[in-house]
N, C-alpha and C positions, 0 to 999 in steps of 0.2 A: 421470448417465447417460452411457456412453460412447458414441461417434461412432462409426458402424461405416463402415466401409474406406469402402463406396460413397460416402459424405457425404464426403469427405477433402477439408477447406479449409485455408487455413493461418491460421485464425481458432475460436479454443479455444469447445466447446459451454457457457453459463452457464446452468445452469438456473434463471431465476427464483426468487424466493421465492414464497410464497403469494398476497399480497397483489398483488404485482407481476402474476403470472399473470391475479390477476383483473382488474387493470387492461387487460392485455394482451388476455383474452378481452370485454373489453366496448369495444375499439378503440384503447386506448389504445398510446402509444409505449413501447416498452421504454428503460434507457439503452443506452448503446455497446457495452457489454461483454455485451450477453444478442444481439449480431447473430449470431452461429452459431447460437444456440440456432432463433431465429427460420427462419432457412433450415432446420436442423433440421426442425421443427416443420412445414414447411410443404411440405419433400419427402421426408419419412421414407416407408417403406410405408403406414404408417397417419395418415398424413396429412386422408384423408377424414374415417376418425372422430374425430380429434381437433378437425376444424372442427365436427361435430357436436357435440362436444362444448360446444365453444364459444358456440355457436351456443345449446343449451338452457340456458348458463348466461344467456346475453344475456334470455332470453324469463323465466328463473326468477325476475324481478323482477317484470313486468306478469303472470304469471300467478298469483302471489302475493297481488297486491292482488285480480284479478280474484275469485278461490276468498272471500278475506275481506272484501271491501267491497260487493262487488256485493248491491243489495238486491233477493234472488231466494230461491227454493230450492237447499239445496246441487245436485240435481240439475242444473240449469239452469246455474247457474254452474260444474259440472264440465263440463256438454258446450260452454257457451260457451270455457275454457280447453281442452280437446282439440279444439278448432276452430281456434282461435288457434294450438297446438302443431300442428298439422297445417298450414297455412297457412303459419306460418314455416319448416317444414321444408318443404315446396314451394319456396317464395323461397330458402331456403338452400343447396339443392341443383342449383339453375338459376343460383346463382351463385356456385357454390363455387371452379371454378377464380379468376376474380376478386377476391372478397376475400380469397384465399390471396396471392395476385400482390400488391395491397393492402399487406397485411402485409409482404410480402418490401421491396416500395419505402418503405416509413415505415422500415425498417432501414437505409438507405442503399442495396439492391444495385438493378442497371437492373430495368427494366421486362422481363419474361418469363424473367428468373433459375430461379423456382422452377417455370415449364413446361417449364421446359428441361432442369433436372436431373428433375425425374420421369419425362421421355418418355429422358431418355439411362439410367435404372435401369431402365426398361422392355426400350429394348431391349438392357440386356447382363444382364436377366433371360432374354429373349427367343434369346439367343444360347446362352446358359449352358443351355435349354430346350433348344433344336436340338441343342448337343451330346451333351448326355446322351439324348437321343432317337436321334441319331444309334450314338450306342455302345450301346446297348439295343438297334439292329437288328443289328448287325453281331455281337454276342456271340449274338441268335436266328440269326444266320444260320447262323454257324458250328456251333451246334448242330445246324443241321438238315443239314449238311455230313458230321457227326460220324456223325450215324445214319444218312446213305445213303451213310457209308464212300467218300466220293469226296476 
């Protein structure tokens, strides 16, 4: 996957392998050479979903046993598991900025690295917004310039 401009580190994006990934989504370290990817990963736009991501792989193991061990009706034991999936995503989302920041420090980089580039693509999202906003009025204005021929 390439790096796009915004992300521009002077540290090459490695995308894990599969295995590694999943290491990766159940907490574990990546090596040295998957640290961009990580930053990557942690302030891409779709950053969110991909901690969800993560996040229902983490739970895909206790809710697996739950569905097949539990000595219930299937019933019961699906709503006890969409209980559990819901409750984890509660907790995951109250503590997403965190365990994003988490991940960026097991990579090596400081502490608010990946708050910091999201809120700085924000705002030259936010800038990039204003101006084409900004030329959007000025191209109606002069339209309306045009037809009261002034």
């Amino acid at each position: 996957m390439a790096e796009p401009a915004e992300h521009d580190t002077s540290e090459p994006v490695v995308r894990p392998a599969p295995h590694r990934w999943l290491w990766y989504a159940f907490g574990g370290r990546l090596p040295a050479r998957h640290r961009g990817w990580v930053l990557f990963d942690t302030t891409t736009g779709t950053w969110w979903a991909r901690h969800l991501a993560r996040m229902l792989v983490q739970m895909s193991i206790p809710i697996a046993l739950i569905l097949v061990f539990l000595p219930a009706p299937f019933g019961l034991r699906a709503a006890v598991a969409g209980g559990g999936i819901f409750l984890g995503l509660i907790y995951s989302l109250a503590y997403m900025p965190e365990t994003t920041e988490n991940r960026v420090v097991k990579a090596g980089y400081p502490s608010g690295t990946a708050t910091a580039r999201r809120e700085e693509a924000a705002h030259q999202r936010d800038l990039q917004d204003s101006e084409r906003r900004r030329a959007a009025n000025a191209r109606r204005a002069a339209r309306y310039r045009d037809r009261r021929g002034r």
